[in-house]
C-alpha positions in Angstrom: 82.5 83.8 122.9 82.4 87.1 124.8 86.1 89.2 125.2 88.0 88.7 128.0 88.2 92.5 128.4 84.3 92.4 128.9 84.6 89.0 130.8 86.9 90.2 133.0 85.2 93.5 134.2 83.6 91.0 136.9 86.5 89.3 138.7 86.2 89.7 142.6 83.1 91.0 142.3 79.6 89.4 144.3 78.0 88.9 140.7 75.3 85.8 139.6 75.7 83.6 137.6 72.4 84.5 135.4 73.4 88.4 136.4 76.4 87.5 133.9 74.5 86.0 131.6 72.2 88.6 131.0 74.6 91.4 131.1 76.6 89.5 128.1 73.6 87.9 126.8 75.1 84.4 126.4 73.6 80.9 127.4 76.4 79.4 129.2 79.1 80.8 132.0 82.5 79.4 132.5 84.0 79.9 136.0 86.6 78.7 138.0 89.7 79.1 139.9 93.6 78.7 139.6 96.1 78.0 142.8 100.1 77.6 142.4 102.3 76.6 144.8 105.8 76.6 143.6 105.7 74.5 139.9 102.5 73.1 140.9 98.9 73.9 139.6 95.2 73.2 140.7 92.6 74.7 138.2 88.5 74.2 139.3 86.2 75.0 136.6 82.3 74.8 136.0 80.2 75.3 133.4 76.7 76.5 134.2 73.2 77.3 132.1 73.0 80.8 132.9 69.5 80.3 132.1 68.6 77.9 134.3 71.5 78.3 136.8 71.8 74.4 136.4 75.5 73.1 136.1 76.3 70.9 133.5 79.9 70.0 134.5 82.9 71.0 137.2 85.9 69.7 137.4 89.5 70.0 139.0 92.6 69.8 137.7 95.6 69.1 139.1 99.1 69.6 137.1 102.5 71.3 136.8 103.2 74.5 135.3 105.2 73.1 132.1 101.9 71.1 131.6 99.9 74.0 132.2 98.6 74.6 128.2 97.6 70.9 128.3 95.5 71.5 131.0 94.0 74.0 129.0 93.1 72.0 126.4 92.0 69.3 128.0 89.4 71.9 129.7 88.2 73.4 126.3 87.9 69.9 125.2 85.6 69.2 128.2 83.3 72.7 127.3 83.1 71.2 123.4 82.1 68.1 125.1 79.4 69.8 127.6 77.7 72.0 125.0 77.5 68.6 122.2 79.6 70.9 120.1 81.1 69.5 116.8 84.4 71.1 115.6 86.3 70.4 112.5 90.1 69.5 112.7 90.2 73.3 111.1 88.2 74.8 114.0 89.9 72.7 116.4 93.1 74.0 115.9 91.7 77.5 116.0 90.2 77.1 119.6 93.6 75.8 120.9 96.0 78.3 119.0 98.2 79.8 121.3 101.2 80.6 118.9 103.8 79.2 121.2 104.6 76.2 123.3 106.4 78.2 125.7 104.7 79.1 129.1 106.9 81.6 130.3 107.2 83.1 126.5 103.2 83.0 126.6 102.6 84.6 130.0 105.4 87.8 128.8 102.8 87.9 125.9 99.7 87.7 128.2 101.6 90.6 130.7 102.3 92.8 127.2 98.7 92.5 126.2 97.7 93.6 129.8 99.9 96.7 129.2 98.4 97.0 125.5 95.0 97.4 126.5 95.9 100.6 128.9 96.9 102.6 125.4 98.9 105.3 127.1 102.7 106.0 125.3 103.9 105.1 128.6 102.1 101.7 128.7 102.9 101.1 125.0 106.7 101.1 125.8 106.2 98.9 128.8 103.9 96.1 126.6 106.9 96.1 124.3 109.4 95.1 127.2 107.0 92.2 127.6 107.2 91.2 124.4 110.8 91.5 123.4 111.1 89.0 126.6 108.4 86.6 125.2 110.6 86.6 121.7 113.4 85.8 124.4 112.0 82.7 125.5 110.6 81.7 122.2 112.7 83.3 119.1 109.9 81.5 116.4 106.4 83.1 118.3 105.1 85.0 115.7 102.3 86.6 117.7 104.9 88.5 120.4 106.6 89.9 117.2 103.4 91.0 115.2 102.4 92.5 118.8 105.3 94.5 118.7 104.5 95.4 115.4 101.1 96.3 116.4 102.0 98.8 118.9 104.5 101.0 117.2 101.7 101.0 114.3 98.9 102.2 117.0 101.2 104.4 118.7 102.0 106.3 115.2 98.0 106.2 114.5 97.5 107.7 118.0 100.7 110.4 116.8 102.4 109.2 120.3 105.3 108.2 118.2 107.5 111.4 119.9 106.3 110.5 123.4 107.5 106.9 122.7 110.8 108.9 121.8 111.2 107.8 118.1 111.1 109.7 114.8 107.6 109.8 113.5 108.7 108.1 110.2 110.9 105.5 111.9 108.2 103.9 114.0 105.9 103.1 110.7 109.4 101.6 109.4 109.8 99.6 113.2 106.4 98.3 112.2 106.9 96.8 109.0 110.0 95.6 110.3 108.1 93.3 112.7 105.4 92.5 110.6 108.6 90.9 108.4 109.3 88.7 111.0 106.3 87.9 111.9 104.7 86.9 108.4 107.8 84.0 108.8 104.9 81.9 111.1 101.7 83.7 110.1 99.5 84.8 113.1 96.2 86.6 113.3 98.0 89.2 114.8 100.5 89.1 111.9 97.6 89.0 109.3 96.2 92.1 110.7 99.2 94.2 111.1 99.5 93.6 107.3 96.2 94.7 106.9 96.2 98.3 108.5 99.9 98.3 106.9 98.7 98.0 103.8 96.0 100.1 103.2 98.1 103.2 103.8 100.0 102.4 101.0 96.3 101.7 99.1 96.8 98.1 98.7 93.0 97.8 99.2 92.4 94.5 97.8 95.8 92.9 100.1 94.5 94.5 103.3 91.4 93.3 102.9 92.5 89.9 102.3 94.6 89.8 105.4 91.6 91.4 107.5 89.7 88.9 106.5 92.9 86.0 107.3 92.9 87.3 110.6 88.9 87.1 111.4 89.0 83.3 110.0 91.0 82.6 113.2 88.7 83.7 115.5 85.2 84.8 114.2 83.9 85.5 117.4 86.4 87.9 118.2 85.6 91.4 118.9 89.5 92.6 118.0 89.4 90.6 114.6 86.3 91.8 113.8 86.7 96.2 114.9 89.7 95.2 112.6 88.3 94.0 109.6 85.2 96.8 110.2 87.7 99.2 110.1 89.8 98.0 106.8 86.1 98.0 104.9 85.3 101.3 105.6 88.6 102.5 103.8 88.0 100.1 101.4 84.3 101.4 100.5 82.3 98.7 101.9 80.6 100.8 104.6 77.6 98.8 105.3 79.5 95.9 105.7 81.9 97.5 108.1 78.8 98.5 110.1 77.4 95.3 110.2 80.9 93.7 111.7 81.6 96.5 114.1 78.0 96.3 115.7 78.8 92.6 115.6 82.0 92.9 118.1 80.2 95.2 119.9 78.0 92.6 121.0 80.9 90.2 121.3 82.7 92.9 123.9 80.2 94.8 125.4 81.4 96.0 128.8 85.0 96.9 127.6 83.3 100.7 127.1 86.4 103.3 126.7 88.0 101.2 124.8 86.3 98.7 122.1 83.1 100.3 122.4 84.3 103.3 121.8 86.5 102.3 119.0 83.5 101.1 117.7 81.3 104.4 118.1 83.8 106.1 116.1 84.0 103.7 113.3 80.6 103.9 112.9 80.5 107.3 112.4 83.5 107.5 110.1 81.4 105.2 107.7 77.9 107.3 108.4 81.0 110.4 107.4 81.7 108.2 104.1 78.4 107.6 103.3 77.6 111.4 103.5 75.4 111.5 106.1 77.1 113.8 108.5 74.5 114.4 111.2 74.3 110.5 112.2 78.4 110.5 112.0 78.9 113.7 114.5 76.5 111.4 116.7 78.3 108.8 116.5 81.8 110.0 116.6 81.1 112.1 119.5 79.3 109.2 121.4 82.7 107.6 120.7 85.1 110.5 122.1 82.8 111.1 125.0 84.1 107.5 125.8 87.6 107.8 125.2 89.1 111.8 125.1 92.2 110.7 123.9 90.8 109.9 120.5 91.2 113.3 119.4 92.5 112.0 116.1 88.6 111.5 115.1 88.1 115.4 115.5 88.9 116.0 112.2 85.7 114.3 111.1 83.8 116.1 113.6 85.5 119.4 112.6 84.7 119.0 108.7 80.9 117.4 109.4 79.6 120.6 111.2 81.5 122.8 109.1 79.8 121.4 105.9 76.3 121.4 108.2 76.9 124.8 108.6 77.9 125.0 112.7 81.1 126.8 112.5 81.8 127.1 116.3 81.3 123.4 116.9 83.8 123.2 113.3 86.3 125.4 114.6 86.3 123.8 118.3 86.8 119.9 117.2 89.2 121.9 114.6 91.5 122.8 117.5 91.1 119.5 119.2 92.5 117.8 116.3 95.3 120.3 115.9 95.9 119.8 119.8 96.7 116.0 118.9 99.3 116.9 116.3 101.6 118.9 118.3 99.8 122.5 117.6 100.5 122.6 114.1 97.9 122.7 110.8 98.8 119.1 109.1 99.2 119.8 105.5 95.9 118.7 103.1 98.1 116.2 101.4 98.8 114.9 104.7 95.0 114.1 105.2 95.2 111.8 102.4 97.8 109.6 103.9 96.8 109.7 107.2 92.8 108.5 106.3 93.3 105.8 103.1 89.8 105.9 101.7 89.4 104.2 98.7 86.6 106.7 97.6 88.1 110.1 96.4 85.1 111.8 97.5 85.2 110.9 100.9 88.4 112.6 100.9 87.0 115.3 98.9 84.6 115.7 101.3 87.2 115.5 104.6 88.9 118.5 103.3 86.3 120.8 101.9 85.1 120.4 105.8 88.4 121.1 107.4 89.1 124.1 105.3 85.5 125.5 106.1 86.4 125.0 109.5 89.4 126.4 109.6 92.7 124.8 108.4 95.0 126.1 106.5 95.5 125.4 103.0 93.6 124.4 99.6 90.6 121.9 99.9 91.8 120.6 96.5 95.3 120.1 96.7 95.7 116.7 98.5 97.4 113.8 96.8 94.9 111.8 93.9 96.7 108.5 93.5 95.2 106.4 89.9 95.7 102.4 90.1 95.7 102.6 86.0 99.3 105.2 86.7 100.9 102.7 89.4 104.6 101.5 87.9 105.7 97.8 87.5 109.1 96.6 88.3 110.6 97.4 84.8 108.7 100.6 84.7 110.6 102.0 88.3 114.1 100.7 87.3 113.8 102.3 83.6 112.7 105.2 85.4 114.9 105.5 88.8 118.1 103.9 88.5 120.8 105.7 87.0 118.6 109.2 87.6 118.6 111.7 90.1 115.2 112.8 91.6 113.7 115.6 93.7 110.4 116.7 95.4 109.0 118.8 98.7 107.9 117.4 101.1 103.9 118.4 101.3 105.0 120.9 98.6 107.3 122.9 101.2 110.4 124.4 99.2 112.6 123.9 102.2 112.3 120.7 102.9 113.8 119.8 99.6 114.9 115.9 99.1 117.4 114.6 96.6 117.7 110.8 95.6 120.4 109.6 93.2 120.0 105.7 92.7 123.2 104.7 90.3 122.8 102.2 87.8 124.1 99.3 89.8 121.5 100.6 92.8 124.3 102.5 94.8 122.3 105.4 96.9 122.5 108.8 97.9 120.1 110.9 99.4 120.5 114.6 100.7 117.8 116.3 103.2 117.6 119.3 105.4 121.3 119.4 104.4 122.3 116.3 105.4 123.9 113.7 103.0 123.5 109.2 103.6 124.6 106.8 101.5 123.0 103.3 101.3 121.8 100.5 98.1 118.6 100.0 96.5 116.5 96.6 95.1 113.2 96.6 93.4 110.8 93.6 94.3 106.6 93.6 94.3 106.3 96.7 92.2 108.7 99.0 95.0 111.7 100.3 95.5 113.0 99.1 98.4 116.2 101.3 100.0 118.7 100.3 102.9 120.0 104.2 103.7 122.3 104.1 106.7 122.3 106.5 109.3 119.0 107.2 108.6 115.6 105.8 110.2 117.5 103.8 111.6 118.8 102.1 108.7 115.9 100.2 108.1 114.6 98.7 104.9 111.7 101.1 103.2 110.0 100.2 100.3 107.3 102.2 98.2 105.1 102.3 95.4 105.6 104.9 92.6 102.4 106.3 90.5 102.5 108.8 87.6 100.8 111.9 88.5 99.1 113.1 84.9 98.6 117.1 87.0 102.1 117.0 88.1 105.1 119.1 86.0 108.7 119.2 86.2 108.7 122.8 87.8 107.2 121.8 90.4 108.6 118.3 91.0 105.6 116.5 91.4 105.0 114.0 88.0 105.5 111.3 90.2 103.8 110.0 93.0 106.4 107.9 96.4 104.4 105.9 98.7 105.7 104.9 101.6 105.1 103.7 104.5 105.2 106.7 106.7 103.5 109.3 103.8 103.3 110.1 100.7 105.2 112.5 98.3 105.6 114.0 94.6 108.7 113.9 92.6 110.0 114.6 89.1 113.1 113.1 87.6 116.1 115.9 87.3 116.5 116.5 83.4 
C-alpha cells in the first residue's frame, strides 16, 4: 500500500487513473469522495484496475459522523473483498487499527500529523497542540501520546530543541516521558519511539526489537520501515538496512524532500559504515540536495572527503554541520552519543574524518562503552548510594558536576554553582533520579559502565548514560 504522503501529492489534480498507477507502480487505485453537511456524511469510493482501467466496484455510503470509523471499515472490508484477499484475525486487526474510538480525538491526531510532516520548529510546536487536544478527547490513545513523544525526539535529533524553546537535555527527558505513557497501550508509534530511544543509550538488541514491533503493524509502511532501516544501521546490519530503506522507498515514492530524502541519507550513512565513502558522499549529498535542512548529515560528508583526501569539500560540509549546532565545535565524545553505532570503528572512522577536516579536538578521545563493564542493580547501589561522585562534562573542568546519593537514596546534585535536591531508585540495571527544579523535574534514568582507561584524577572510571548524553565519573575517595 503506497503512503498517503505519496498518494496524496495528486488530489485536485487532472491525473488518470493508469497515470497513477504507473507513477506508483501499483495494480489497483482507490478513489473517491467525502461530503458533510452538519453531523451527516456521504463517502463514494471506486476501486479500479489501473491496468486495465476496468472498475471492479463503487459504492456510496451514507452515515453520520460518530459512525464515521465504521464506515471505514466497512469500505476496507469491501477492497479485501474486491481483490479475493484473505486476512488473518491478526492482519485484520492491523488494517483497521486506528488507536482510538474517538472521532474528534482521531481527527486532532490526523491535523498533528499534517503539522508533523512540515518538520519546521514552528510546525513541530503546532503538531503538539494537536495532540495534547487528541489526549483531551481520548486520555487512553496511545498513538497521540507516543506522537508527542516523537516530535520532541525529532526535534532534539534535528538540534531545534532551543527554537522549540526548551533546554536541550529536557526535551530527550519530555520524550521518554511520553513514550512512558504511551507503552501503557502499546502503539506502533509507541514501539518506535522506544526504538530510537533506546539505541542512544546502546540498548541495541531492545531497539531492534521494538523497530521490528512497530514494522509488524504495518509492513507496507514506508515510516515503519525508514524506521527500522535506520535502527539496523546503528546496530551493524547495513545490508539489511539497505534492503528496507530501498523498500519504503518504493512504498513512498513521490513524498521527495522528505522520505526520499531521509532515505538517500540513510543509505549513505550505511555505504559510510561499510567504509565505502565515495558511494556514501553520493548518496548523502543526493539526500541533502533534497532536503538542506539536514545539515546534521554533514558530518558524514565532512569526514568522507576528508579521509578521500578533498579537504575543501571536508572543510565546507565541516562548517555546514557546525552551522546546525549553533556555531560551536561539538566535543568528539559528543559524536559518540549523538551517532550510536554499534561498530567502534565506524565511530573511529567518523572522527578521524572530522578532525582531518577540521574540528577541534582528539580523533581518539570519544567515549568506548564495553557491554562485558555495564553494572547490574546490586553493582550501582554498592557503588552509588551512600557516595559522592564527580565528572566534566565532555572533560571541561568548568562544567564540574557533583552527585551525593545518601544511603536511603536522598539526592543532591550541584552544577554551574547551582545546588537541587531530589530522591533516587534503581530499576532495569539504572539509576533513576527525580531532581526538582531541574529538567523540569522529570524522572532520568541511566546506565553505568566501568571505564578500564579512566582514573580517579581525572574523574572518568565510570561511564553515565543518559538519555540526553553521555559522561565520565569517579567516586570521591
Amino acid at each position: 500500500v503506497i503512503s498517503r504522503n505519496s498518494a496524496f501529492t495528486y488530489k485536485g489534480k487532472q491525473v488518470t487513473i493508469s497515470q497513477v498507477a504507473k507513477e506508483l507502480n501499483v495494480r489497483y487505485v482507490l478513489e473517491g469522495s467525502v461530503q458533510k453537511s452538519g453531523d451527516k456524511v456521504r463517502i463514494r469510493a471506486q476501486l479500479i484496475d489501473g491496468q486495465t482501467d476496468h472498475h471492479m466496484w463503487a459504492e456510496s455510503y451514507d452515515g453520520v459522523m460518530k459512525d464515521i470509523f465504521d464506515l471505514q471499515d466497512k469500505i476496507t472490508g469491501r477492497i479485501v473483498s474486491a481483490l479475493a484477499v484473505k486476512l488473518t484475525p491478526y492482519e485484520q486487526e492491523k488494517v483497521t487499527y486506528r488507536g482510538t474510538d474517538n472521532v474528534l480525538a482521531y481527527e486532532a491526531f490526523l491535523k498533528g500529523k499534517e503539522y508533523w510532516i512540515k518538520q519546521t520548529p514552528e510546525d513541530y510546536l503546532k503538531a503538539i497542540e494537536y495532540y495534547e487536544r487528541a489526549i483531551k478527547f481520548d486520555p487512553n490513545f496511545s498513538r497521540a501520546y507516543a506522537a508527542i513523544g516523537q516530535t520532541y525526539q525529532t526535534g532534539s535529533n534535528y538540534a531545534w530543541a532551543g527554537k522549540m524553546g526548551i533546554d536541550p537535555s529536557t526535551i530527550r527527558l519530555l520524550a521518554r516521558k511520553y513514550l512512558e505513557l504511551a507503552m501503557k497501550n502499546p502503539s506502533p508509534e509507541a514501539y518506535s519511539l522506544a526504538a530510537a530511544i533506546e539505541i542512544h543509550r546502546r540498548n541495541f538488541q531492545k531497539s531492534v526489537a521494538f523497530a521490528e514491533k512497530a514494522y509488524s503493524y504495518g509492513p507496507n509502511s514506508a515510516n515503519w520501515l525508514t524506521g527500522l532501516g535506520w535502527i539496523l544501521a546503528f546496530a551493524g546490519k547495513s545490508e539489511e538496512s539497505i534492503e528496507q530503506i530501498n523498500k519504503a522507498m518504493r512504498l513512498d515514492p513521490l513524498d521527495v524532500s522528505k522520505n526520499t530524502a531521509g532515505c538517500y541519507l540513510f543509505i549513505g550513512v550505511n555505504h559510510f559504515s561499510m567504509g565505502n565513502l565515495e558511494e556514501a558522499t553520493t548518496y548523502l549529498e543526493k539526500g541533502l540536495s533534497l532536503n538542506p535542512q539536514a545539515t546534521n548529515f554533514s558530518c558524514f560528508i565532512a569526514a568522507a572527503h576528508a579521509l578521500l583526501g578533498l579537504d575543501t569539500e571536508a572543510r565546507k560540509a565541516l562548517v555546514a554541520y557546525i552551522q546546525r549546532l549553533n556555531g560551536g565545535h561539538p566535543p568528539i565524545q559528543f559524536l559518540y552519543y549523538a551517532w550510536p553505532f554499534k561498530d567502534a570503528t565506524v565511530t573511529d572512522r567518523l572522527a578521524k574524518g572530522l578532525v582531518k577536516a577540521g574540528l577541534q579536538g582528539n580523533a581518539q578521545n570519544y567515549y568506548k562503552l564495553g557491554e562485558e563493564n555495564k553494572l547490574n542493580d546490586q553493582e550501582i547501589e554498592k557503588l552509588l548510594f551512600g557516595k559522592t561522585y564527580t565528572g566534566y562534562v565532555y572533560g571541561i573542568q568548568a562544567l564540574k558536576y557533583v552527585w551525593h546519593i545518601s544511603d536511603d537514596g536522598e539526592v543532591e546534585y550541584s552544577y554551574k554553582g547551582k545546588n537541587y535536591t531530589g530522591k533516587a531508585w534503581v530499576e532495569n540495571e539504572s539509576i533513576c533520579r527525580v531532581v526538582e527544579q531541574y529538567h523540569g523535574g522529570l524522572k532520568s534514568c541511566s546506565e553505568i559502565y566501568r571505564n578500564p582507561a579512566g582514573d580517579q584524577l581525572t574523574k572518568t572510571e565510570y561511564f553515565v548514560v543518559t538519555d540526553y548524553g553521555i559522561f565520565l565519573f569517579s567516586i570521591e575517595k
